[in-house]
N, C-alpha and C positions, 0 to 999 in steps of 0.2 A: 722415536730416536733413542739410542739408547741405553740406560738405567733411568728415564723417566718414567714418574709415576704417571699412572693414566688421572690421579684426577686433579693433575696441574692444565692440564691439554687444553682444558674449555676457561681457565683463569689466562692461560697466556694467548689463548685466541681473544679474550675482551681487553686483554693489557692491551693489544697490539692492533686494536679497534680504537682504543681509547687514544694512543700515540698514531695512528695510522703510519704501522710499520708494514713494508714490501713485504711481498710473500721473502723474499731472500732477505730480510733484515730478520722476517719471525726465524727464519731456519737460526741464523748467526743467532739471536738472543734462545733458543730451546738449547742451541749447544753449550753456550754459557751456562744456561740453569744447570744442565745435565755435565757442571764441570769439566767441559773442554774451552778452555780460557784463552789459547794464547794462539793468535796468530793460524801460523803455522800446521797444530792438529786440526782447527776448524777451517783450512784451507783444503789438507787432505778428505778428509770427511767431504767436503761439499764438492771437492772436484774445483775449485776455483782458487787464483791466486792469491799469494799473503796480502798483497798489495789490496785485492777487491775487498776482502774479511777488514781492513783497516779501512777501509771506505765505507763498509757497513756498518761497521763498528761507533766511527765517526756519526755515521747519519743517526745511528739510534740516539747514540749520545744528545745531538743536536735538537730532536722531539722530544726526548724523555727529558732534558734539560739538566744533562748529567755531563762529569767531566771524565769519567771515565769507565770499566766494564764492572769498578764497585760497587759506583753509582748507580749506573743503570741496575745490575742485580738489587738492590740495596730501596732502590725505586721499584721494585717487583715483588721486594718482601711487604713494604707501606702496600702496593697495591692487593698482594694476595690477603694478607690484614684486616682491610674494611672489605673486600670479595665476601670472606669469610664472616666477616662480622654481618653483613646484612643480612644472609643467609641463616645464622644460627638466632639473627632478632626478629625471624618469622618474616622478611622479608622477601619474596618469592624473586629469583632471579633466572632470568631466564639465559642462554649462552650469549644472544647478540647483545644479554643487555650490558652496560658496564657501570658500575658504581662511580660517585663521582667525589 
């Protein structure tokens, strides 16, 4: 999607293993990463109502145990953090695997 970089791809496929977010929750959070925040451009983008994007938005909220899309982002950066850190302490990770 995007201006994402490729090698968030396999961090936000274990984020979203680790919260088990819908294939339609990961789209709504890659938009976010890739700064489309509000409603409305992540409605057009996916083809689906403002109304649905705030129900997705909502559900991620409610896994990630966040109160809102700063949260949840903000939860992505703690997550990409330890990803990253297990990786560079010689800890071999694999894409399904997800840090805990």
């Amino acid at each position: 999607m995007g201006n994402m970089k490729p090698d968030v791809k396999v961090p936000i496929a274990a984020f979203s293993k680790k919260y088990n977010l819908s294939p339609r929750e990961q789209d709504v959070l890659r938009l976010m990463i890739d700064r489309v925040v509000n409603a409305e451009d992540i409605s057009q983008k996916l083809g689906i109502s403002q109304n649905t994007v705030r129900i997705h938005v909502k559900n991620i909220n409610n896994k990630v145990g966040a109160r809102s899309k700063t949260e949840i982002l903000s939860a992505f950066i703690d997550f990409l953090e330890s990803y990253y850190e297990r990786i560079l302490s010689g800890g071999a990770l694999e894409p399904h695997q997800v840090p805990t």
